[in-house]
C-alpha positions as CSV (number, residue, x, y, z in Angstrom):
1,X,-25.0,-10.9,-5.3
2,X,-24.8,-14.2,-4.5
3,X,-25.8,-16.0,-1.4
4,X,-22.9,-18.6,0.6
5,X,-25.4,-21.3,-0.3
6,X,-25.8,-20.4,-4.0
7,X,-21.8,-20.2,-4.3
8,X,-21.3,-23.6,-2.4
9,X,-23.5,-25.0,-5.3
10,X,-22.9,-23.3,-8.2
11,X,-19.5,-22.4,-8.5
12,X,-17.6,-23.9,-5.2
13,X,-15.8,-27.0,-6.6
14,X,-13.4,-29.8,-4.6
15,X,-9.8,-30.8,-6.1
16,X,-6.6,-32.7,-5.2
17,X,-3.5,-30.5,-5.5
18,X,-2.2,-33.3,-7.9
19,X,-5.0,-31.9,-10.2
20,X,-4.1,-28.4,-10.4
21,X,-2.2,-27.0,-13.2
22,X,-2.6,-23.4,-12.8
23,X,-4.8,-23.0,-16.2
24,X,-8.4,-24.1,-14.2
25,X,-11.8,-22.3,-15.0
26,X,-11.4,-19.1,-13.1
27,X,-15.4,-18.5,-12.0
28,X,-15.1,-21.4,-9.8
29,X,-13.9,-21.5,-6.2
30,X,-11.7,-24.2,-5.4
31,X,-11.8,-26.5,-2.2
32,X,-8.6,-28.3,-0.8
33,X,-9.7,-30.4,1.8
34,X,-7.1,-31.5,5.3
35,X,-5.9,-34.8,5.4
36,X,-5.8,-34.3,8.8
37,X,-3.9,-36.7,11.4
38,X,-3.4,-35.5,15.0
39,X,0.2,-36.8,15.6
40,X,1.9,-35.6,12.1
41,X,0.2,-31.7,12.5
42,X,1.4,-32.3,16.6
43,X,4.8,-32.9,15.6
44,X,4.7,-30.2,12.8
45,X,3.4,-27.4,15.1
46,X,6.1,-28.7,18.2
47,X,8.5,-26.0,17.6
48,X,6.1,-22.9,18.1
49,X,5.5,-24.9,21.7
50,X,7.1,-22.3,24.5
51,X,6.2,-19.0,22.7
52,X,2.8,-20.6,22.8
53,X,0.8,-23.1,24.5
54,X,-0.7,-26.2,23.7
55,X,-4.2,-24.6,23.9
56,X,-3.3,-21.6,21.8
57,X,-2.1,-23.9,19.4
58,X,-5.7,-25.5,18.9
59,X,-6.9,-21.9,18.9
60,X,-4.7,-21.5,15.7
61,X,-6.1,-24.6,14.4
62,X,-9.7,-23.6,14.8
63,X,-8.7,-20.4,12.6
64,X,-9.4,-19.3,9.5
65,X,-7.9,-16.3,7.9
66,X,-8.3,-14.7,4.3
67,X,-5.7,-13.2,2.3
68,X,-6.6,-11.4,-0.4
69,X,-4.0,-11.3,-2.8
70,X,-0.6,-14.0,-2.7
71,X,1.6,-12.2,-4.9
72,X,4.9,-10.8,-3.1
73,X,3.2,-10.6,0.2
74,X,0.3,-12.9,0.6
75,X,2.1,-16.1,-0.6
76,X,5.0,-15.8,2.0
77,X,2.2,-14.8,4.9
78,X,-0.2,-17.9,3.6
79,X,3.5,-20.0,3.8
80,X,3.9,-18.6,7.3
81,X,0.7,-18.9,8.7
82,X,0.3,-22.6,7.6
83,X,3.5,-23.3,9.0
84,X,2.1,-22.2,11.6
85,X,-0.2,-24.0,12.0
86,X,-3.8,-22.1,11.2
87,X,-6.7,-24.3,10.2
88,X,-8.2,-22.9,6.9
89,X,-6.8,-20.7,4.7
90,X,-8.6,-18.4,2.1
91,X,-6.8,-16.8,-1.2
92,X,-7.6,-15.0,-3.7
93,X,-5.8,-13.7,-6.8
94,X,-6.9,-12.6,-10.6
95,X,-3.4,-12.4,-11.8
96,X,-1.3,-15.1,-13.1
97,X,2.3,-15.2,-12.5
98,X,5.1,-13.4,-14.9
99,X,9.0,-13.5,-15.1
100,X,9.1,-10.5,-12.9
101,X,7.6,-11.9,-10.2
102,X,10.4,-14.1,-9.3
103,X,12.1,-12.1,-7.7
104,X,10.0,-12.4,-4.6
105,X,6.9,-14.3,-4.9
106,X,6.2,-17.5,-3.1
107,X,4.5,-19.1,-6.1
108,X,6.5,-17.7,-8.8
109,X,9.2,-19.7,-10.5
110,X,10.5,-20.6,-14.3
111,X,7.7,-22.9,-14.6
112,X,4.6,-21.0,-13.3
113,X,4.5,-18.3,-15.4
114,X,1.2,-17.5,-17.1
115,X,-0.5,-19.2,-14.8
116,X,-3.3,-18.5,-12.0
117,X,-0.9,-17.0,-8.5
118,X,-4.1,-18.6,-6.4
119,X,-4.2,-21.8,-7.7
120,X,-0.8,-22.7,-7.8
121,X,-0.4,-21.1,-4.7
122,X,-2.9,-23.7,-3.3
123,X,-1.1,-26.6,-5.0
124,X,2.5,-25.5,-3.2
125,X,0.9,-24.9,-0.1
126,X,-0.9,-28.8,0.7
127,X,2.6,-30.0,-1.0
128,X,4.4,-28.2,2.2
129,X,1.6,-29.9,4.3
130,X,-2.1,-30.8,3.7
131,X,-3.6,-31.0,6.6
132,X,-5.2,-28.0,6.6
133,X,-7.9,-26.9,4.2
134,X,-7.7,-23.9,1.7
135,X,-10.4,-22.5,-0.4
136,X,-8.7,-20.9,-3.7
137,X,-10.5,-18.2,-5.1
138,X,-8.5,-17.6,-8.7
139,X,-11.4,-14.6,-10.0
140,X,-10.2,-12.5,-6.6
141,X,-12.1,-10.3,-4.8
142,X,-15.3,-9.3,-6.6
143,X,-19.0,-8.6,-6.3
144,X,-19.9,-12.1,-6.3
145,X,-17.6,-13.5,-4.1
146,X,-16.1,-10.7,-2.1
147,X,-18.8,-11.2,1.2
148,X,-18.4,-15.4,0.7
149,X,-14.3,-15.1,1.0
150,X,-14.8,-12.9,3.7
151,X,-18.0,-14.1,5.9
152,X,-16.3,-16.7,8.3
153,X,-12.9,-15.5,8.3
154,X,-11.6,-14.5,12.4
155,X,-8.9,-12.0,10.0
156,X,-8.2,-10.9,6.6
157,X,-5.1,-9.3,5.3
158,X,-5.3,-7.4,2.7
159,X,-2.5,-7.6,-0.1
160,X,-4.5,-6.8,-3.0
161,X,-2.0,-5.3,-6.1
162,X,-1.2,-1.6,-5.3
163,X,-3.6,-0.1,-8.4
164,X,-6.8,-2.3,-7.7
165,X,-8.7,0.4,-5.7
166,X,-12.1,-0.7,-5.9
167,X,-11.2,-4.2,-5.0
168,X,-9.5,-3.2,-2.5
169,X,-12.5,-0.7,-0.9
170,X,-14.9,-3.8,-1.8
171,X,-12.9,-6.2,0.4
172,X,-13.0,-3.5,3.1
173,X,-16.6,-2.5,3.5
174,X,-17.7,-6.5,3.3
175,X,-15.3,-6.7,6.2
176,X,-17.0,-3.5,8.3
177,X,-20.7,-5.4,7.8
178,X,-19.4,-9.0,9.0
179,X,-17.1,-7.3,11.8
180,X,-14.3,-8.8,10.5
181,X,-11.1,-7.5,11.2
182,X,-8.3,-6.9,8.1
183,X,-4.4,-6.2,8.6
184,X,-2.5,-4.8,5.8
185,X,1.4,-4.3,5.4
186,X,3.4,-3.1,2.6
187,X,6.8,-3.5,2.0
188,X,8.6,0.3,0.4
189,X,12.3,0.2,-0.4
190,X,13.9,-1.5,3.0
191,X,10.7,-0.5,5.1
192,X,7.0,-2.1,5.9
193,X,3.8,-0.4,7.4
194,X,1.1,-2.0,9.0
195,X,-2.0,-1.3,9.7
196,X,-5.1,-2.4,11.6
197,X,-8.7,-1.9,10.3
198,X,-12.7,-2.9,12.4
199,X,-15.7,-1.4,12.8
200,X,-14.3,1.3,14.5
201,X,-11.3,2.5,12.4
202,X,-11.4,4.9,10.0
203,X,-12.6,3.6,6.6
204,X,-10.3,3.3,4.0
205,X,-13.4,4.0,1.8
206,X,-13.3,7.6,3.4
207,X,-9.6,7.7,3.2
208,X,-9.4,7.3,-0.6
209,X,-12.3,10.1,-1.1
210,X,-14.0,7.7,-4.0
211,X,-17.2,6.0,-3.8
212,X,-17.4,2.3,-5.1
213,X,-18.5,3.5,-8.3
214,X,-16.0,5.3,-9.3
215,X,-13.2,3.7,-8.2
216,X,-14.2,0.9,-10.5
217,X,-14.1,2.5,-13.1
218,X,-10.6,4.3,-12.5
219,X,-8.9,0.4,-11.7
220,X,-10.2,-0.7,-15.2
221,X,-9.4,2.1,-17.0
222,X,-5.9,1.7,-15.5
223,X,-5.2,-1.8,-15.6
224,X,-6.5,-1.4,-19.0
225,X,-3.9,1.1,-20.1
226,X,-6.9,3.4,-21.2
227,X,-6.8,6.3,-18.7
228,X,-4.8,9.7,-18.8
229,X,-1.7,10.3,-17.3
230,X,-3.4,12.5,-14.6
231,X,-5.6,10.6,-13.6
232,X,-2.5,7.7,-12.9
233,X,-0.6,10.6,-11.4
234,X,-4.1,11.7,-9.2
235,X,-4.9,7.7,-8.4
236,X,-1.3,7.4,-7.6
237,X,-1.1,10.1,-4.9
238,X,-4.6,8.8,-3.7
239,X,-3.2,4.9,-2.6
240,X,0.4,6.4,-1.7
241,X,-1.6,8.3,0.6
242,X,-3.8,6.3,2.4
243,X,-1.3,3.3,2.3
244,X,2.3,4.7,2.5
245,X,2.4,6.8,4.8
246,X,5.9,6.9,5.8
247,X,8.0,6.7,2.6
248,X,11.8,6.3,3.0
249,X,14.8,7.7,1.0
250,X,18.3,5.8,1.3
251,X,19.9,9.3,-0.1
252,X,21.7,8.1,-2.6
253,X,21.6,9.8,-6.4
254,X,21.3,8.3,-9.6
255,X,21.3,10.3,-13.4
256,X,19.9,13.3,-11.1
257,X,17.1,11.0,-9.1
258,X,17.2,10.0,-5.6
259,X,16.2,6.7,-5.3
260,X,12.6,7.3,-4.1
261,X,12.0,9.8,-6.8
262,X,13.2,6.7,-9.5
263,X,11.0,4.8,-7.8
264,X,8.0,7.2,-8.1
265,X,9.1,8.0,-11.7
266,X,9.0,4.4,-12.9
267,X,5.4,4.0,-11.0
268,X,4.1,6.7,-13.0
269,X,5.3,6.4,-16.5
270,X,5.5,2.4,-16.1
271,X,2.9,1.7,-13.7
272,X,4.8,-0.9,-12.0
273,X,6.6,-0.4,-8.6
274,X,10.1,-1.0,-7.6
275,X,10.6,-4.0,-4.9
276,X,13.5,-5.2,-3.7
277,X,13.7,-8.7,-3.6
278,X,14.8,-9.1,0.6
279,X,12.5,-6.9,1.8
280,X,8.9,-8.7,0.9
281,X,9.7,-11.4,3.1
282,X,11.1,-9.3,6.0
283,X,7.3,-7.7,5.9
284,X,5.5,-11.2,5.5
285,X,7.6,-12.0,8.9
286,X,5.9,-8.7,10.3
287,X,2.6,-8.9,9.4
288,X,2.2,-13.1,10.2
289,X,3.5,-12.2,13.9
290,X,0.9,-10.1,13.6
291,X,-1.8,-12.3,12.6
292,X,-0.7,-14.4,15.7
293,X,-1.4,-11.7,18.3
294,X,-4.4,-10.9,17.0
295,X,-5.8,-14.8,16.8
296,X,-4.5,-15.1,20.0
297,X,-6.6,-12.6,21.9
298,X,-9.0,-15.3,22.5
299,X,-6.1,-16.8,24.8
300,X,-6.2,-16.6,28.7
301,X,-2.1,-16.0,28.3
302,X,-1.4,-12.3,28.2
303,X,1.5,-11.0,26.3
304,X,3.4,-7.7,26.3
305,X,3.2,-7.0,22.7
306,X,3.1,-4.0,20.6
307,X,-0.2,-3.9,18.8
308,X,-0.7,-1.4,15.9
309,X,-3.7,1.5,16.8
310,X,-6.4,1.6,14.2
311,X,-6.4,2.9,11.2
312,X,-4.9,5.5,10.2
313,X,-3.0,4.7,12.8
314,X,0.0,2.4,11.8
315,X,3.7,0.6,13.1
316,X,6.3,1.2,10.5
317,X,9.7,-0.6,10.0
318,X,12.8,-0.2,8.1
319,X,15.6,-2.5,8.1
320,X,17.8,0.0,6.5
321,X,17.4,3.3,8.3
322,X,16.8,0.8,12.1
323,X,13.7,3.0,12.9
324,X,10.8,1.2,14.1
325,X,7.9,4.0,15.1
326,X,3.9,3.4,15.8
327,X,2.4,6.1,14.7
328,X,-1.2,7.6,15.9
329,X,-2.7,9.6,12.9
């Protein structure tokens, strides 16, 4: 595995986001440095002023936070959180955009398809505002770069796609060793769960009953269309599990299928889930708020806030239904 020092010179490489085009050599990590000027990110930042003080705001600037994976989720909490006002950004993503991600994705649009979600997530992000700095890391979380996107990160959420289980365990046991802390929300019909994982959570290594071994070899085999229907049906139930806990029904019936069981019908013989194009950024809104409280614990100012408990424990959401709930498992 490799070393910060031998990623910084062997694969860690600097570019303008006038340079990206979404097609880049995807072993390399990519550095966007800040064009930082005091008065323009002072006047950017003026609005959160009130619900947060001027210290907490250079709290939020010292920052860094990873999130793995920008696709419906992570490119609308990266958007959030540099709005916000968060110093350095990491992302990572293998995928490349395709026409059905438009629907919700930050990065996705007519003319990104087919190419690399982190990059071009990188590009839109220094064209809102470059003055922060974001490392792009367009092979997502792996072996070799998995402990280097996490080491130095104050939080990471966790958006990784639904069926990559090992890259998803990887992300979280590099997180246990460095004691960082990783926040992870889903969005399910009209609803999001959150949940809140450190060194003294429950694993979700133990939750998902695989070692790292295998659950390597059951993501390729799925993402490479090679593996048999039970095992999708038994990997299936193993996320939906862990990571939806609470899974809603809005009652209504369609050719004999509610509209959860449609839902869990296409995930099984398509392998693709169902989301509605509103609700992604309702749970971006909740998870980034998130992120805020949790950065801001290093602040003298105390707020009455709502945490979530740690994993399993988890707050839940649904627009549709009204029902908000924080649940101790």
């Amino acid at each position: 595995m490799y070393s910060s020092w031998e990623l910084k010179n062997k694969i860690m490489k600097k570019i303008r986001k006038e340079e990206i085009t979404g097609k880049e050599d995807a072993t390399k990590v990519y550095i966007l440095e800040p064009n930082f000027n005091q008065d323009f990110y002072s006047q950017r930042v003026d609005r959160n002023i009130g619900w947060i003080t001027k210290d907490e705001q250079n709290i939020l600037r010292e920052s860094t936070v990873g999130i793995a994976g920008v696709g419906g989720m992570g490119g609308l909490i990266a958007s959030n959180l540099l709005r916000l006002g968060v110093g350095t950004l990491k992302i990572a993503d293998t995928e490349e955009f395709d026409i059905s991600n438009i629907n919700r994705q930050f990065g996705a649009r007519k003319s990104t398809v087919g190419k690399s979600k982190a990059l071009v997530t990188g590009r839109l992000l220094h064209e809102i505002s470059d003055d922060i700095q974001i490392l792009i890391y367009p092979m997502g979380i792996t072996e070799e770069t998995s402990i280097n996107f996490s080491k130095g990160c104050d939080l990471v959420c966790d958006e990784i796609e639904f069926w990559a289980l090992a890259s998803r365990m990887l992300l979280h046991k590099n997180c246990r060793e460095l004691d960082v802390p990783i926040l992870s929300c889903n969005t399910v019909g009209h609803q999001t769960n959150l949940m809140y994982f450190n060194q003294c959570s429950e694993s979700i290594e133990k939750s998902f009953g695989v070692n790292l071994d295998e659950a390597f070899s059951i993501q390729k085999r799925i993402q490479s269309n090679s593996s048999l229907e039970k095992e999708v049906l038994d990997t299936l139930e193993r996320i939906s599990k862990v990571l939806v806990p609470s899974e809603p029904d809005y009652n209504s019936v369609n050719n004999g299928l509610t509209l959860r069981g449609a839902v869990l019908e296409r995930l099984k013989k398509e392998r693709k889930a169902s989301i509605i194009a509103t609700n992604p950024s309702f749970a971006a809104g909740f998870i980034s708020n998130h992120v805020l409280f949790q950065l801001l614990k290093k602040s003298s100012t105390k707020r009455e806030v709502v945490l979530p408990p740690l994993f399993p424990g988890y707050l839940s959401f649904d627009a549709g239904l009204m029902t908000a709930s924080r649940v101790i498992r």
